[in-house]
C-alpha positions as CSV (number, residue, x, y, z in Angstrom):
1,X,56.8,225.0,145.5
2,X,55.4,226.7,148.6
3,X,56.2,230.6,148.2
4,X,55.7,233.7,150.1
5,X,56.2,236.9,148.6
6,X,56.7,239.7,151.6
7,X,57.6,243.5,152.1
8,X,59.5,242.2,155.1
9,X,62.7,241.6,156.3
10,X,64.1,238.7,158.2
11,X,64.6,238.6,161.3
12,X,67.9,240.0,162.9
13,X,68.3,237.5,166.1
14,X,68.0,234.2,163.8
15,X,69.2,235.3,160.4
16,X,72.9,235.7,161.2
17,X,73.6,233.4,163.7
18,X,72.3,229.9,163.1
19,X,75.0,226.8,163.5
20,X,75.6,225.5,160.4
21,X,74.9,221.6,160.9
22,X,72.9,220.5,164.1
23,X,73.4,217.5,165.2
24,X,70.9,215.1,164.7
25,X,70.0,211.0,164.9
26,X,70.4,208.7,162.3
27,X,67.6,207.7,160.5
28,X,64.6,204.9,160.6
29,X,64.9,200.8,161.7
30,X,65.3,197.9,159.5
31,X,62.3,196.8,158.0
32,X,62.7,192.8,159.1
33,X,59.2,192.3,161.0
34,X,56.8,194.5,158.2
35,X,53.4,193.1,159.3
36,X,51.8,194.8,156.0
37,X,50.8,192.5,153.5
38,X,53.7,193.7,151.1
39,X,56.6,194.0,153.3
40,X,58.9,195.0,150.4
41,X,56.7,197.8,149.3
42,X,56.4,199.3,153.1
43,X,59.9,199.3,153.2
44,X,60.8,201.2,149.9
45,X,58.4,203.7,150.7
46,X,59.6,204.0,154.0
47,X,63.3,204.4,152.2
48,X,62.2,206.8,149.9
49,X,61.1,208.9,152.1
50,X,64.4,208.4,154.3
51,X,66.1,209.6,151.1
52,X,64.1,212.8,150.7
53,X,64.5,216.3,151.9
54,X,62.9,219.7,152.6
55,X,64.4,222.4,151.1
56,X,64.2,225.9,152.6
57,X,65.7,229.1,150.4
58,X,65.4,232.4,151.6
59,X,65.8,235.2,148.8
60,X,68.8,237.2,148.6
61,X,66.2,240.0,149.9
62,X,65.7,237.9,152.6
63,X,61.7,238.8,152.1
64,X,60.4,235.5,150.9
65,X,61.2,231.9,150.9
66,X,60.3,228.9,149.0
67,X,60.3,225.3,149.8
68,X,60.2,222.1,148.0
69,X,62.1,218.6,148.0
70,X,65.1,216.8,146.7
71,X,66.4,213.5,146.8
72,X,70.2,212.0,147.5
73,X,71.6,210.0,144.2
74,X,74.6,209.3,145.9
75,X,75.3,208.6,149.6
76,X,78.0,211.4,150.1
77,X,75.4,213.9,150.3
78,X,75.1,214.8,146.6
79,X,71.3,215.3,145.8
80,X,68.8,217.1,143.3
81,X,65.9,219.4,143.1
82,X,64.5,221.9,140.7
83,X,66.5,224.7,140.1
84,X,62.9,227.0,141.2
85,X,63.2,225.8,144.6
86,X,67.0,227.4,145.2
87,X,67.3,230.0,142.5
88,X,67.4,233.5,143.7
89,X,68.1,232.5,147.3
90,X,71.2,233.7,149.1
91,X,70.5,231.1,152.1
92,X,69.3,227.5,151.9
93,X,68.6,225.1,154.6
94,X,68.3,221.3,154.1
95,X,66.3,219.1,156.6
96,X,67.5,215.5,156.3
97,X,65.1,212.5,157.9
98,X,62.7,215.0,159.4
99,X,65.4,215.5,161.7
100,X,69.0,216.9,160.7
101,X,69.3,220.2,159.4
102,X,72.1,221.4,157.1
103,X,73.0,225.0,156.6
104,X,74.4,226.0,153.5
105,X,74.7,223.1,151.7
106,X,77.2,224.0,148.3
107,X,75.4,224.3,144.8
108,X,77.3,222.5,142.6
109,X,75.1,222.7,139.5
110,X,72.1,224.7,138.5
111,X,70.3,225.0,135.3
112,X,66.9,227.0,134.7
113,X,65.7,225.5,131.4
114,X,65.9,222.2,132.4
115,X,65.1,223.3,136.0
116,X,67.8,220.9,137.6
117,X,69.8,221.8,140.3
118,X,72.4,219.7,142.4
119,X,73.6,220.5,145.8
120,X,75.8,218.7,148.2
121,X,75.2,218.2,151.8
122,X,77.9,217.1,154.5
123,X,77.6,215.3,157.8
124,X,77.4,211.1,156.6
125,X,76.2,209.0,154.6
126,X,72.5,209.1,153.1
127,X,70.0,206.5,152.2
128,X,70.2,206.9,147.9
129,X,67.7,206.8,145.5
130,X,68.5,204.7,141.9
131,X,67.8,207.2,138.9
132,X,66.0,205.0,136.3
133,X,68.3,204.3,133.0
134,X,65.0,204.0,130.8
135,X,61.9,205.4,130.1
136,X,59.3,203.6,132.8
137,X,55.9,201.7,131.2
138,X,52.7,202.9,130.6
139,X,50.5,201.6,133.7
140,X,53.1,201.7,135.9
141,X,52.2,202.1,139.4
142,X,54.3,205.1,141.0
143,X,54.5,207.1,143.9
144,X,55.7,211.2,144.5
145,X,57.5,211.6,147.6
146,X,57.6,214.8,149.4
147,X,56.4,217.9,151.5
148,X,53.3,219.0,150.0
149,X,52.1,222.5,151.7
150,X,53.9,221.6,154.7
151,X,53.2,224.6,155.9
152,X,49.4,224.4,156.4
153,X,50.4,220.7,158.4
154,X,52.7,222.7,160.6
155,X,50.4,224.7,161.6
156,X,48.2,222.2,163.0
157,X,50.8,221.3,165.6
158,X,52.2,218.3,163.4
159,X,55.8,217.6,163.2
160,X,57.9,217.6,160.0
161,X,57.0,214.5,158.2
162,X,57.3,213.7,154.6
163,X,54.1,212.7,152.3
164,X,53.7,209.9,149.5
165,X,51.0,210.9,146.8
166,X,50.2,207.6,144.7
167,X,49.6,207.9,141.2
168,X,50.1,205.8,137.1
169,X,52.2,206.8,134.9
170,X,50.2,207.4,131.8
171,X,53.2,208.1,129.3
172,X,55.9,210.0,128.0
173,X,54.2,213.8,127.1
174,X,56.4,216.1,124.6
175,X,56.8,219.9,126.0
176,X,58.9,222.5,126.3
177,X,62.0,223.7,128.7
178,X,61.3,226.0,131.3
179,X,63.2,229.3,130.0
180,X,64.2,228.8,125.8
181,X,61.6,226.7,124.9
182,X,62.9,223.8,124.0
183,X,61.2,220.3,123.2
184,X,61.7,218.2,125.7
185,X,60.0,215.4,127.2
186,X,57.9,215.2,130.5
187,X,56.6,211.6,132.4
188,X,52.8,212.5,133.1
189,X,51.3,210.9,136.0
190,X,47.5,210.6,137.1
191,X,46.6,210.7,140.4
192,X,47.0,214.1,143.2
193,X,50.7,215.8,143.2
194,X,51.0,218.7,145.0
195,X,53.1,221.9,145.2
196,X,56.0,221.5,147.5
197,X,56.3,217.9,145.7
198,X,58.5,219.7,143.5
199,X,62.0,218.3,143.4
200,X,60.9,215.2,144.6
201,X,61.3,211.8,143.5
202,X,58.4,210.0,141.4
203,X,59.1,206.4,142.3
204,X,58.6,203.5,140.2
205,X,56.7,201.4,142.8
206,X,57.6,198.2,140.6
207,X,61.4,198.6,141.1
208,X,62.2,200.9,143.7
209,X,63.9,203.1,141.5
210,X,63.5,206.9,140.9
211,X,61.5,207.1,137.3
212,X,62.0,210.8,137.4
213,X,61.5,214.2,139.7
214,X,58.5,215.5,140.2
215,X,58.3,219.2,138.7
216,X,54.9,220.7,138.2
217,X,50.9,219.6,138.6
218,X,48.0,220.6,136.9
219,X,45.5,223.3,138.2
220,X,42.7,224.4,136.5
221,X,39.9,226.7,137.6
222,X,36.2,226.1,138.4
223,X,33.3,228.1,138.8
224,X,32.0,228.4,141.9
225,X,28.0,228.7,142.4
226,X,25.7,229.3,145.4
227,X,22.5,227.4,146.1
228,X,20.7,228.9,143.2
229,X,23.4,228.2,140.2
230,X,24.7,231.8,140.4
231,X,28.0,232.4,139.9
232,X,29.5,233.7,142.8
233,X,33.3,233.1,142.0
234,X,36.1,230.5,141.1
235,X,38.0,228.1,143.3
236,X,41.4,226.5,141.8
237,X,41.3,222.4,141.7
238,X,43.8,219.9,140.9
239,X,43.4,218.0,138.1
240,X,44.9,214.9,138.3
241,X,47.6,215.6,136.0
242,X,51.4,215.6,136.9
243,X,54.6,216.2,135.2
244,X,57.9,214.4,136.0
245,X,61.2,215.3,134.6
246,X,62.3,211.9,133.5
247,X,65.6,209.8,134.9
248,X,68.0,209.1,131.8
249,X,67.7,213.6,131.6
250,X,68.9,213.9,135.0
251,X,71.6,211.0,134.5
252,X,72.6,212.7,131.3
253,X,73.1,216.3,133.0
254,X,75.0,215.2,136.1
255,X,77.0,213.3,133.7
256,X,77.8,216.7,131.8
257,X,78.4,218.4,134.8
258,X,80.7,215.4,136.4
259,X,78.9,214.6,139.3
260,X,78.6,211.1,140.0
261,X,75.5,209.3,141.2
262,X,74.6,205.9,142.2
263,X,74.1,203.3,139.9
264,X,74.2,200.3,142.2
265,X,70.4,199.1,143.8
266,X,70.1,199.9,147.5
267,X,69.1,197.3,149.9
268,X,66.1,199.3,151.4
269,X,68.0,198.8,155.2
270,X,68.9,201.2,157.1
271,X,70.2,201.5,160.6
272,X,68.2,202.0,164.0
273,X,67.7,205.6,165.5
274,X,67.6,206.9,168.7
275,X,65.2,209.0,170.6
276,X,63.7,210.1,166.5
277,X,61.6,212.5,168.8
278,X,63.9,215.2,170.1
279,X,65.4,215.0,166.6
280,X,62.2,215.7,165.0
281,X,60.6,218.2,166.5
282,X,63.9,220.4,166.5
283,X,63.8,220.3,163.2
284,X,60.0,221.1,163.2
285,X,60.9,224.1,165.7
286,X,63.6,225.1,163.0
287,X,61.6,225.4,160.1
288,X,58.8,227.4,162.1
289,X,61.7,229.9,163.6
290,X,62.4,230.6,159.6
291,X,59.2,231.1,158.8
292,X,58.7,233.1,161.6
293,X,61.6,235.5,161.0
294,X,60.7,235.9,157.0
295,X,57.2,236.6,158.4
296,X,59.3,240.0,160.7
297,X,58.4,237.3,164.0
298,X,54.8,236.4,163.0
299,X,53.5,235.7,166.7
300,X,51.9,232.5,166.1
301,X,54.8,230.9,164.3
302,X,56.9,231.5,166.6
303,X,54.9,230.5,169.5
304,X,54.7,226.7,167.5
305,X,58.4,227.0,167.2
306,X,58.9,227.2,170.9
307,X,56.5,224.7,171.2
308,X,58.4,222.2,169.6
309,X,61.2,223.3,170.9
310,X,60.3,222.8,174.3
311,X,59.2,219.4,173.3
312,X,62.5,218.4,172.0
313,X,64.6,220.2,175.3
314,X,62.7,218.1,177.7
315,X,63.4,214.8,176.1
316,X,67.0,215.8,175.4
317,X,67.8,218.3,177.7
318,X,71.5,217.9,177.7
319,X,71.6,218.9,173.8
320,X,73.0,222.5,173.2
321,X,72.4,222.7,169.9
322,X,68.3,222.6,171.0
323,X,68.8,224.9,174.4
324,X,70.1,227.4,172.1
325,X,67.4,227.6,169.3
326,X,64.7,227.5,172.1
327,X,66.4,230.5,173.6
328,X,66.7,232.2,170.2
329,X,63.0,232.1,169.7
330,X,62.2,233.2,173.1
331,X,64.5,236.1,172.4
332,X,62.2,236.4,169.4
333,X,59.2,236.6,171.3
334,X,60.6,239.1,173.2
335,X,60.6,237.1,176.0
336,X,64.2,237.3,177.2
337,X,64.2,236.4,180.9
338,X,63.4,232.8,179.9
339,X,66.0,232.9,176.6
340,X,68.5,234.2,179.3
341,X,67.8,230.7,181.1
342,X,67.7,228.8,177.7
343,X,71.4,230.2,177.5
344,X,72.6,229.7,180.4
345,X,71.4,225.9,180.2
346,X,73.1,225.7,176.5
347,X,76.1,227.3,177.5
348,X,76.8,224.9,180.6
349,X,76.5,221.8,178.0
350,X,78.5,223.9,175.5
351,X,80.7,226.3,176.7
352,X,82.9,227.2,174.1
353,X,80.6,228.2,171.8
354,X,81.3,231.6,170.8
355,X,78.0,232.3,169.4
356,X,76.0,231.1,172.2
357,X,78.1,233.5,174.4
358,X,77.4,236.5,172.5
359,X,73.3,235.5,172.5
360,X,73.9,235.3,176.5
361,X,75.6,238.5,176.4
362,X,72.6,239.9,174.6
363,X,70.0,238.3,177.3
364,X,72.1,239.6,180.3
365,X,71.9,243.1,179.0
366,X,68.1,243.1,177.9
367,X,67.5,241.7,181.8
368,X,69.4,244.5,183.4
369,X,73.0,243.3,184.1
370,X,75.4,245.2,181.6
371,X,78.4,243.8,183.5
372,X,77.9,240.3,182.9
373,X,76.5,241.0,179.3
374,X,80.2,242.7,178.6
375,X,82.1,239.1,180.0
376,X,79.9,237.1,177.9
377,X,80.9,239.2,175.0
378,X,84.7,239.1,176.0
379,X,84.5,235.5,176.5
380,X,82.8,234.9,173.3
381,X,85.9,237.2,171.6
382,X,88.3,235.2,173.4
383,X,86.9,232.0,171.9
384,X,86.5,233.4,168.7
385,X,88.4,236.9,168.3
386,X,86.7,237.3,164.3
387,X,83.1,236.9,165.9
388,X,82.0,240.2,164.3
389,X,78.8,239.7,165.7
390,X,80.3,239.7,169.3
391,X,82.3,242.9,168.8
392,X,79.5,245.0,167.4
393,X,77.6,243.8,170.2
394,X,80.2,244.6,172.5
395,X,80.8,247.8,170.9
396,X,76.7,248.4,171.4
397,X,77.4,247.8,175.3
398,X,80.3,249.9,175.6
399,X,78.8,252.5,173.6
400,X,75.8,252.5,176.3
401,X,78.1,252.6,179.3
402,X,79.3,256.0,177.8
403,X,82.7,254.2,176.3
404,X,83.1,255.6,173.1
405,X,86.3,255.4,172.3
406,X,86.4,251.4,173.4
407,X,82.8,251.3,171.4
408,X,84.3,252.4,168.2
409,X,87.5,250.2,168.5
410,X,85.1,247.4,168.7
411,X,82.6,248.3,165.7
412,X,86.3,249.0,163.3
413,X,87.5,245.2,164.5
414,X,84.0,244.0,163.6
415,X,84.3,245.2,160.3
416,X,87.9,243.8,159.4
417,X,86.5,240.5,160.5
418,X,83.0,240.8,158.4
419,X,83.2,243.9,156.3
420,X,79.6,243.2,155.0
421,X,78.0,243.8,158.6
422,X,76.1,246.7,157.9
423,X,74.9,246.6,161.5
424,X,78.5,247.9,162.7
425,X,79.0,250.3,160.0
426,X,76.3,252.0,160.8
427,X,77.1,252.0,164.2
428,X,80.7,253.4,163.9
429,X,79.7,256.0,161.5
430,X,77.0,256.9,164.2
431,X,79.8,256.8,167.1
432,X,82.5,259.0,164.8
433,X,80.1,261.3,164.6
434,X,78.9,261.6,168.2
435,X,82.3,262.5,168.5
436,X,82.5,265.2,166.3
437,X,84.5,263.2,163.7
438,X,82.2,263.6,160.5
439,X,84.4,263.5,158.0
440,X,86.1,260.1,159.2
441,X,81.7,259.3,159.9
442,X,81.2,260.3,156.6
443,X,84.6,258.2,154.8
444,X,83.5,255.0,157.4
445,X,79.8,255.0,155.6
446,X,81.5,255.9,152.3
447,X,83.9,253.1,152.3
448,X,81.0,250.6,153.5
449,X,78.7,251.1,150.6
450,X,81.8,251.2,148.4
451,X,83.3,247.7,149.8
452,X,79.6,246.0,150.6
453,X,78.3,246.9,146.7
454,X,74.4,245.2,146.5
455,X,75.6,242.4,149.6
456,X,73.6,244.3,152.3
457,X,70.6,245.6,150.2
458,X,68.4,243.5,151.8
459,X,68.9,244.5,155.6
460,X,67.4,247.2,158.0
461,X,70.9,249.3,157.9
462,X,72.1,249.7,154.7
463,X,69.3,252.5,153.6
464,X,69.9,254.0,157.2
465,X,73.6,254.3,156.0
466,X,72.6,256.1,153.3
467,X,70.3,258.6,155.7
468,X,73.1,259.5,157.3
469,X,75.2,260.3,154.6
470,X,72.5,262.5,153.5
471,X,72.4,264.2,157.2
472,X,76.1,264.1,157.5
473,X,76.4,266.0,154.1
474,X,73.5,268.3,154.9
475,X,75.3,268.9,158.7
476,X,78.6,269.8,156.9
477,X,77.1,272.7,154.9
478,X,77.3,276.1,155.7
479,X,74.0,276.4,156.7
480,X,73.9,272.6,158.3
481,X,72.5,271.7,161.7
482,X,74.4,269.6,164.4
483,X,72.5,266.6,165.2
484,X,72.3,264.0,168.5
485,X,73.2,260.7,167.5
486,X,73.0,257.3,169.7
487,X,73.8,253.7,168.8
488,X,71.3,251.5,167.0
489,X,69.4,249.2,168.7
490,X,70.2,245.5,168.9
């Protein structure tokens, strides 16, 4: 599991507002004309790799994220992965193919000790990997599919593409459970596996079948020595060694937990895809805009993320759903005059997208044109009227135009939509209070904490709720001081 640990938080323009499925392609051609030597092993790997995923999962913090794989055991969309790669996380994203990306998929299972988790994706039907019902042979030659440090390949300008890491099963190893203890048995592999495997499948090359999920490897640590034999250090190399959870465990526990898998051989077909370019480097563009936001808008991520973008915009220009995300990383950037275009170009191909509208509100009034900001806003609220994002920014607006009253009418309805948006709480308890209303300030903020408990811990408001409170009471003292308040930024 890739893993970044970070004193940040992530960023406002993507965190809040990403679609929750974008559309994609379907997925690879049939494998009828393989000119390898072994036709039938090109086209399970090729399969296998169809039927494995990325895995994104951004802390409930929202200051790190991990990644690792998973793999579909049943063509609705049900699939597994270790419960390290999604536990803690309050957001996950799923990238299917190198190309679709789910939001939110639903956990349906998750257990720590046995570090299995099951989720379910939506959106079609999904090339399926056979979980094993026995034990696989010593000598058996198999293969661990998945993204291993995916992030270093990104970074090199490489689209999302999934890895195979060949290997022998060596035997069955007795250890323990990850959290009680427990004896419990392991496949061990020889040959490279890598982080970010984890969750993956290890495929039994002989059968096409799963033999087990790939769930730790082996480091160990050597000395490093200058020219002259001193000492000068140690590096961390891989061993060789791998661990697999094995097949008949994972059959056992989504048996106990009623979720039912395939047990029926696929064919190793699957259906031709169009234009796998667009589709791929969207997706490539997606996972370096989450990155980026985790990393509070790291420059150079973001940069690759346009990048991409742009690549996938000019093969498919009339795709909304890519328009959009270019113009949310250019907003990113900072760079708003061409987001504003990216917007405008989205929201021609997809007008009634409510979200959309209220980013082209945003890019209207960062360029300089308030009054078109405010109908972008008003259209998006007459698309959607719960869009609490597009009445807190329309609130912001009015607020700026010297509209109070109207301002604080939109931040209320904003919070009866999403009382969680911390955002808008803090800006009506700012407003109230520009308006010499502290005590109803000072109940709004109250009220917000009281309602939102630990949901908004993680943001950039929440602890500047709290500030005020602390100013508000200090104001109302005897010996308080009046304040000047304005609205936060966006």
């Amino acid at each position: 599991m890739i893993h970044w640990l970070l004193a940040v938080l992530f960023g406002c323009v993507l965190g809040s507002t990403l679609p929750g499925v974008f559309p994609g392609f379907p997925v690879d051609s049939v494998f009828a004309h393989e000119s390898n030597r072994n036709p039938q092993k090109s086209a399970i790997l090729r399969y296998a790799k169809s039927a494995t995923v990325l895995i994104m999962a951004v802390s409930e913090s929202g200051r790190s994220v991990s990644m690792g794989s998973g793999f579909f055991v049943s063509a609705d969309g049900l699939l597994v992965t270790n419960a390290h790669v999604v536990e803690d996380s309050s957001r996950l994203f799923v990238y299917v193919h190198d190309q679709l990306v789910q939001a939110d998929p639903q956990l349906l299972a998750i257990d720590p000790d046995l570090d299995l988790a099951a989720l379910r994706v939506k959106g079609g039907t999904f090339p399926v990997l056979l979980l094993c019902d026995g034990m696989p042979m010593e000598g058996t030659d198999a293969v661990a599919v998945g993204y291993p440090r995916i992030t270093d390949v990104l970074q090199m300008g490489f689209t999302l593409h999934s890895t195979i890491g060949t290997g022998t099963i060596s035997g069955i190893a007795q250890g323990r459970s990850r959290k009680s203890g427990r004896a419990a048995r392991f496949i061990q592999t020889t040959g490279i596996l890598n982080f970010g495997n984890s969750g993956g499948p290890l495929l039994n090359l002989e059968t096409g079948e799963a033999a087990g999920m790939v769930v730790t490897t082996v480091p160990y640590a050597e000395r490093a020595r200058d020219r002259s034999g001193a000492a000068v250090g140690s590096v961390s190399l891989k061993s060789g060694i791998g661990y697999s959870i094995p097949a008949p465990v994972i059959r056992d526990w989504l048996t106990q937990h009623q979720l039912t898998f395939t047990t029926a051989a696929p064919t190793f077909e699957m259906p031709p895809r169009a234009e796998p370019d667009a589709a791929r480097s969207f997706a490539t563009g997606h996972v370096l805009q989450m990155i980026a936001g985790v990393l509070q808008q790291d420059t150079d991520l973001l940069n690759l993320a346009i990048y991409h973008y742009e690549a996938a915009a000019e093969l498919r220009p009339d795709a909304p759903w890519i328009t959009k995300n270019l113009g949310r990383a250019y907003a990113a950037a900072g760079r708003w005059p061409e987001a504003l275009e990216a917007y405008q170009r989205a929201a021609h191909a997809g007008p009634n997208d409510a979200d959309l509208l209220s980013d082209l509100g945003l890019a209207w009034q960062k360029t300089g044109d308030p009054s078109r900001a405010v109908e972008s806003y008003r259209a998006a609220v007459r698309i959607n009227p719960r869009s609490a994002r597009a009445h807190n920014n329309l609130g912001q607006l009015l607020w700026e135009m010297g509209k109070v009253d109207d301002a604080i009418g939109e931040f209320r309805v904003a919070l009866r939509y999403e009382p969680s948006l911390s955002l808008a709480a803090y800006n009506l308890g700012l407003a109230l209070e520009s308006k010499g209303h502290r005590d109803e300030a000072l109940t709004a903020w109250e009220s917000f904490l009281k309602v939102s408990g630990n949901k908004s811990e993680g943001d950039e408001w929440t602890p500047k709720i709290r500030e005020g409170l602390s100013r508000l009471r200090t104001a109302m003292a005897p010996t308080g001081a009046s304040a000047v308040v304005t609205s936060a930024k966006h």
